[in-house]
ZAMARGU-4260 file (C-alpha; in steps of 0.2 Angstrom, whole numbers, plus 5000, padded with zeros to 4 digits):
<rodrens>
0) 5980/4949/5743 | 5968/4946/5729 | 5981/4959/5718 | 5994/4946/5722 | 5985/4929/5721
5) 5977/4936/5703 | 5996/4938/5696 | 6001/4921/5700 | 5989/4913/5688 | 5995/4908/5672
10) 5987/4917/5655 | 5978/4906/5645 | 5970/4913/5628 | 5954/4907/5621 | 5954/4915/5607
15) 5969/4909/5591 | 5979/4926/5584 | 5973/4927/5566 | 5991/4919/5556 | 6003/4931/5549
20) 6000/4933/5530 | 6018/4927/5520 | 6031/4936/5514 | 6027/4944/5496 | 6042/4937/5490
25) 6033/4918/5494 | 6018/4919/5485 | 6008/4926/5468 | 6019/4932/5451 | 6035/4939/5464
30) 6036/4921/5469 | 6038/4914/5452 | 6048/4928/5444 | 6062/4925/5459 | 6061/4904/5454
35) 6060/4906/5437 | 6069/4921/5432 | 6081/4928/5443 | 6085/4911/5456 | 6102/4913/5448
40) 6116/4925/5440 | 6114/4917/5426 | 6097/4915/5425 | 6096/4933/5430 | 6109/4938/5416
45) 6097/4926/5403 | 6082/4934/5407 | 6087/4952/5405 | 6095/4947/5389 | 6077/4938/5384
50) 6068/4954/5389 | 6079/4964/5378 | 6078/4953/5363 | 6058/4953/5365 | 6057/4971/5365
55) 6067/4974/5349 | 6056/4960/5339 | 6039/4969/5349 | 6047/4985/5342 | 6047/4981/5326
60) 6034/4971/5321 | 6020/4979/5335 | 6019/4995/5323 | 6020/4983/5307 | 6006/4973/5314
65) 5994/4989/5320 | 5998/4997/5304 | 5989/4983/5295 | 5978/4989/5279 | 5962/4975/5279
70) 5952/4982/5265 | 5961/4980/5249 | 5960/4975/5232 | 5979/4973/5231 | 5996/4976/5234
75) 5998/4991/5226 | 5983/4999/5236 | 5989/4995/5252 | 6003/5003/5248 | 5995/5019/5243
80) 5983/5017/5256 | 5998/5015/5269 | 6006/5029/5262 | 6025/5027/5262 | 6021/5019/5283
85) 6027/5003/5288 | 6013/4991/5289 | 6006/4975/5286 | 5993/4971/5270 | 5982/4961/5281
90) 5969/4962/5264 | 5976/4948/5256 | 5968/4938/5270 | 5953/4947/5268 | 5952/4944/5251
95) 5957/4925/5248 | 5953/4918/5265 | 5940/4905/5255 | 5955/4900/5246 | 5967/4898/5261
100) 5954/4889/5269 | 5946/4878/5255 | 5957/4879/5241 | 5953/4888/5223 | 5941/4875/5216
105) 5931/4868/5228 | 5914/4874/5226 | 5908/4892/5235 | 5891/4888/5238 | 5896/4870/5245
110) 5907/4876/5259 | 5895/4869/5273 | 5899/4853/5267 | 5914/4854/5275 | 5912/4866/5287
115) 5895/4853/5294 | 5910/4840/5293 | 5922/4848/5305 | 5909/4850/5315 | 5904/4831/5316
120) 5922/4828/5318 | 5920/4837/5335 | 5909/4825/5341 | 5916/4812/5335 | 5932/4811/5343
125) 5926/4817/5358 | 5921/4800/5365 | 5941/4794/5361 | 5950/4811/5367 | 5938/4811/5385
130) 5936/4793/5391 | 5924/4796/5403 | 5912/4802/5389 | 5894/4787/5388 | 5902/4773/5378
135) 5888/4773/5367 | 5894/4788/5358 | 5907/4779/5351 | 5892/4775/5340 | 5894/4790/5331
140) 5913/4790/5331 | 5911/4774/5321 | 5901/4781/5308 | 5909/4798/5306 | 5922/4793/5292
145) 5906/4789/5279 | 5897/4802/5283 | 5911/4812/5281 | 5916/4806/5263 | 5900/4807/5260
150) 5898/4826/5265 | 5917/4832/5257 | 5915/4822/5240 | 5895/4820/5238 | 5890/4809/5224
155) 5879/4794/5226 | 5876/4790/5245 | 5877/4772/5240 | 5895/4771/5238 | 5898/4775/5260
160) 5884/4763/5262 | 5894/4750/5254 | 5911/4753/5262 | 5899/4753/5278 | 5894/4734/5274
165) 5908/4730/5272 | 5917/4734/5291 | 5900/4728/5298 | 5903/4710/5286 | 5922/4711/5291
170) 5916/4713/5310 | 5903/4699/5309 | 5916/4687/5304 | 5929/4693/5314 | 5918/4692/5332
175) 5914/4673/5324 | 5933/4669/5321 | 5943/4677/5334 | 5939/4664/5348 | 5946/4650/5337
180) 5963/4661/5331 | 5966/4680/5332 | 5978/4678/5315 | 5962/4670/5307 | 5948/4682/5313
185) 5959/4696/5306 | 5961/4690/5289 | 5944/4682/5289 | 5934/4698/5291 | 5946/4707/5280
190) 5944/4695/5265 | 5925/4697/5267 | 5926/4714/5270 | 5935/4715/5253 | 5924/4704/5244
195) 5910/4716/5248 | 5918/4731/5243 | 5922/4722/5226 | 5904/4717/5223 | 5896/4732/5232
200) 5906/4743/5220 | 5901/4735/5203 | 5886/4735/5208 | 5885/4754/5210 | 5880/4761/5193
205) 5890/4777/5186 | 5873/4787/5182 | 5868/4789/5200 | 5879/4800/5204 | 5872/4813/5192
210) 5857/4814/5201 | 5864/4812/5219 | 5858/4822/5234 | 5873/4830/5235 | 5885/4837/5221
215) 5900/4827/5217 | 5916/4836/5219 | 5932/4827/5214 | 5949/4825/5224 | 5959/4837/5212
220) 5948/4852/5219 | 5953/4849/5237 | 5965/4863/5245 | 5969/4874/5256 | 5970/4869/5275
225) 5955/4860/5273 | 5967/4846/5262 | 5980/4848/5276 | 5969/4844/5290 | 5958/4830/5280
230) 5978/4821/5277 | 5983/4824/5294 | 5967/4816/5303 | 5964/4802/5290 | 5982/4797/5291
235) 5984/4801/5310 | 5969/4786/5313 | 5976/4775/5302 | 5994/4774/5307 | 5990/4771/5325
240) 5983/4752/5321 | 5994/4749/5307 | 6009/4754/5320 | 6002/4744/5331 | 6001/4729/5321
245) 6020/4732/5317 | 6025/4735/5333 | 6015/4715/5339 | 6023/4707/5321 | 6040/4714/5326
250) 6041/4705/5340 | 6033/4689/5335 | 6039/4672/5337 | 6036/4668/5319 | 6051/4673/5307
255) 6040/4678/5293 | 6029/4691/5300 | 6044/4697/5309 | 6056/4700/5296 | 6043/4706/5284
260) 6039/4719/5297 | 6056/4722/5301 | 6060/4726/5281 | 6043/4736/5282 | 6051/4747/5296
265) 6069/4751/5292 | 6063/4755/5274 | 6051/4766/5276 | 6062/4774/5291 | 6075/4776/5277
270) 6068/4785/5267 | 6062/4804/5265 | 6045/4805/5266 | 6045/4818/5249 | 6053/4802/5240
275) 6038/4794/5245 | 6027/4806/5239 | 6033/4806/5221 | 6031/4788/5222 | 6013/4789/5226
280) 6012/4804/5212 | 6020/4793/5200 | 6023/4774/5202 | 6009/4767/5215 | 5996/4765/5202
285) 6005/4754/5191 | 6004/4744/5208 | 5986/4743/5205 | 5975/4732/5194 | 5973/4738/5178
290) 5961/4750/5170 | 5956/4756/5185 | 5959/4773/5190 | 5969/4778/5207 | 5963/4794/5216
295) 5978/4804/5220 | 5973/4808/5237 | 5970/4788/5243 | 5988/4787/5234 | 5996/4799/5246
300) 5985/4794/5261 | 5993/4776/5259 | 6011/4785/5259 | 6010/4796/5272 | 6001/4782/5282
305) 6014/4767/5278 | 6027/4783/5282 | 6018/4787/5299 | 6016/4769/5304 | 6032/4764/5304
310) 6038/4778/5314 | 6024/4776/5327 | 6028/4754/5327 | 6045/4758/5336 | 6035/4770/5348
315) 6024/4758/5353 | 6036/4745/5353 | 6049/4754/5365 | 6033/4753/5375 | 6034/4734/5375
320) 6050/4734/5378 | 6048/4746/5395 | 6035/4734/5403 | 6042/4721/5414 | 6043/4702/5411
325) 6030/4699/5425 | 6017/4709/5414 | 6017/4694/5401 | 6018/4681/5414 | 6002/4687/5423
330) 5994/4686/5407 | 5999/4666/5405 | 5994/4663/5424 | 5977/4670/5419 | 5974/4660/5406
335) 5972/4672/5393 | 5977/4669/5376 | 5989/4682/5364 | 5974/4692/5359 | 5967/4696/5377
340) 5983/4697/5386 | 5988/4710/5373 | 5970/4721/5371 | 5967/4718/5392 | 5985/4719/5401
345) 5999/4723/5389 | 5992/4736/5376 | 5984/4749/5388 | 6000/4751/5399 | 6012/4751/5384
350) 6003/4764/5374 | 6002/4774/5391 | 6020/4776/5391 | 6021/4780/5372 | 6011/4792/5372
355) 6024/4807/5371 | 6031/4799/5356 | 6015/4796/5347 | 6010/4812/5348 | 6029/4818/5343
360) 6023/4809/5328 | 6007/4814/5323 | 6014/4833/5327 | 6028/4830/5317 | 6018/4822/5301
365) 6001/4834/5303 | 6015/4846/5299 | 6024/4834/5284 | 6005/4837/5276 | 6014/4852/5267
370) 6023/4845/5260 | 6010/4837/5245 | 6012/4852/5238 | 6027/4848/5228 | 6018/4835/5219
375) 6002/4848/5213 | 5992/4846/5228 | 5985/4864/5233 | 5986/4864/5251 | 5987/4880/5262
380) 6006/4881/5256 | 6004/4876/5238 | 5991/4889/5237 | 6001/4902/5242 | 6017/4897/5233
385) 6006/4895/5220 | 5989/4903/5216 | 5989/4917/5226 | 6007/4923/5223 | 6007/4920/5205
390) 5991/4932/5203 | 5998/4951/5199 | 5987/4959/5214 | 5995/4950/5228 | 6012/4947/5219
395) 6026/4951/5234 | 6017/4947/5250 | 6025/4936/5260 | 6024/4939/5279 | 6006/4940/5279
400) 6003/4925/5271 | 6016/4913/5279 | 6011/4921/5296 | 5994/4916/5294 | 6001/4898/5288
405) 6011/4896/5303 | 5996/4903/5314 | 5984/4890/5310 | 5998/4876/5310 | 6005/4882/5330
410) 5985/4883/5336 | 5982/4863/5330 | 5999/4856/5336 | 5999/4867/5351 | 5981/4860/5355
415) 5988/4842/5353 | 6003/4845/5363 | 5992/4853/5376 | 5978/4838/5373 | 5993/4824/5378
420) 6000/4832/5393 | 5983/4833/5400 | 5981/4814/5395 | 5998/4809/5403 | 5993/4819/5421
425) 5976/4809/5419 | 5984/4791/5417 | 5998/4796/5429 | 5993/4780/5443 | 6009/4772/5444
430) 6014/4782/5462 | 5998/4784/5473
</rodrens>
């Protein structure tokens, strides 16, 4: 009876089965290959062609690269020292990596100078690129571009100091100005700004510089990819307000400033930015007053900035153009005037959205720095186009050099690229 009544009661576990671990075709790098490389035919067909075509470039540059001789005087020992192998004559690196990196003139014992400068640069932009950094180290951002010429060209301290006043005078009267009229803020505190420059700077004596805390070193023995990045940054910060403005002027109300940023834009987009160059190698100083003497370097930093400024002003304005009407209307029900409706509600979700295209643009002209090279500028390709492969030890040696080039190139573009993706993912709040 008990056998009988115990069977007819229903099972109940109190325990849960431990779940079932999935498939190894679901999870880890199988998973991925199946998605990636072998969901389709034709995929499976591309990536056994891929593989094949990897293998054969692996197969021959893997011994070249192994082989590598690193200790050299030149060519011609490598050679011997390879012995009629196939390998790489790594030694050229070796033996003029100061002049890759810093060009051929800049002084050998004032290579903290810049190295100290990088450095600060670091810290500097750090605030901007990571938004939740304190504020108050924008501080420091602020006052990295006169430290910086300060620490790359050295000479009198005074000469920073001045330019310093200067933004701080232009500030001032634009903070005093701007609740009246933006348009009048902005030229106010850039007319005083001027006026200090002008006085600051004749009143700088020539003789200090001799006895200056640091050694002055002129423009012309700037090089390697130390000029590169030094263009690319410089030209990089300014373009961004300059296109910004442009974009704004473009789409004013007021037929001048529009059509004189319109000419602006479809000019500079018209023409090759090596055109340019020569212009600024040739003809912009006879735009300046005269006597004075036009450092080569601010000449081609207000080409390649003018160039880079009008590409990232059609950017920023396709952003405009993507915000809806409502954006701007809000603005007006709020009763904000032009300058807080555009630095509070319109400008931040613009430049959001054009942010791939900036950065496609400040990819596109860190890269375009090379090109100063045809105008006598040594930067990391002029130097080995000129310098380097002109000297009998290292006559011939290409791969290494260019290889090297195009390493250092791929790692700061890359680093951008991987910088802006990572931005876009953090701003991504339009679908929560």
């Amino acid at each position: 009876m008990s056998d009988t009544h115990a069977q007819s009661v229903a099972f109940v576990r109190d325990t849960q089965i431990p779940p079932s671990p999935p498939p190894a075709s679901e999870v880890g790098p199988i998973k991925w290959m199946r998605e990636n490389l072998f969901a389709t035919i034709p995929n499976t067909i591309l990536t056994v062609v891929a593989l094949y075509v990897i293998y054969v470039i692996l197969a021959k540059t893997l011994p070249w690269m192994l082989n590598g001789v690193w200790t050299s005087s030149s060519l011609t020992e490598c050679r011997e020292a390879l012995e009629g192998a196939t390998g790489a004559c790594f030694a050229v690196l070796s033996e003029r990596w100061h002049q890759l990196l810093y060009g051929f003139k800049y002084p050998y014992t004032e290579y903290w100078r810049p190295n100290l400068t990088f450095l600060l640069f670091v810290f500097a932009v750090a605030p901007i690129l990571f938004y939740r950094l304190p504020r108050k180290l924008l501080l420091g951002t602020a006052l990295f571009p006169f430290v910086a010429y300060w620490l790359i060209w050295g000479g009198t301290i005074l000469i920073p100091l001045v330019a310093l006043a200067g933004f701080v005078a232009g500030a001032a009267v634009y903070q005093r100005l701007v609740a009246g009229s933006f348009a009048m803020g902005f030229f106010g505190g850039v007319a005083v700004a001027l006026i200090v420059w002008v006085i600051g700077g004749k009143l700088i004596p020539e003789s200090m510089s001799d006895n200056a805390l640091l050694m002055a070193v002129p423009s012309r023995d700037l090089g390697g990819f130390m000029l590169n990045f030094m263009l690319g940054v410089t030209c990089v910060s300014l373009s961004l307000p300059l296109g910004i403005v442009l974009a704004l002027g473009r789409q004013s109300s007021m037929p001048l400033i529009k059509w004189i940023c319109v000419i602006f834009i479809e000019f500079i987009r018209g023409v090759p930015l090596i055109t340019l160059l020569f212009v600024a190698s040739v003809m912009l100083a006879y735009f300046f007053p005269p006597g004075t003497t036009t450092d080569l370097f601010l000449r081609v930093v207000i080409m390649i900035t003018m160039f880079a400024s009008a590409y990232i002003a059609e950017v920023i304005r396709g952003g405009l153009a993507a915000l809806p009407r409502g954006q701007y209307e809000a603005a007006d029900s709020l009763g904000l005037d032009y300058a807080q409706a555009m630095r509070l509600i319109i400008l931040p979700q613009a430049l959001k959205i054009s942010i791939p295209g900036i950065v496609n643009v400040a990819v596109g002209l860190f890269k375009d720095t090379t090109l100063v090279s045809v105008i006598s500028m040594f930067d990391l390709v002029g130097m080995i186009r000129g310098p380097i492969l002109a000297s009998t030890e290292w006559s011939g040696v290409y791969w290494e050099l260019f290889g090297f080039a195009a390493l250092l190139f791929f790692v700061v573009c890359y680093g951008i690229s991987q910088y802006s993706q990572w931005l876009e993912r953090q701003l991504a709040t339009d679908h929560h």
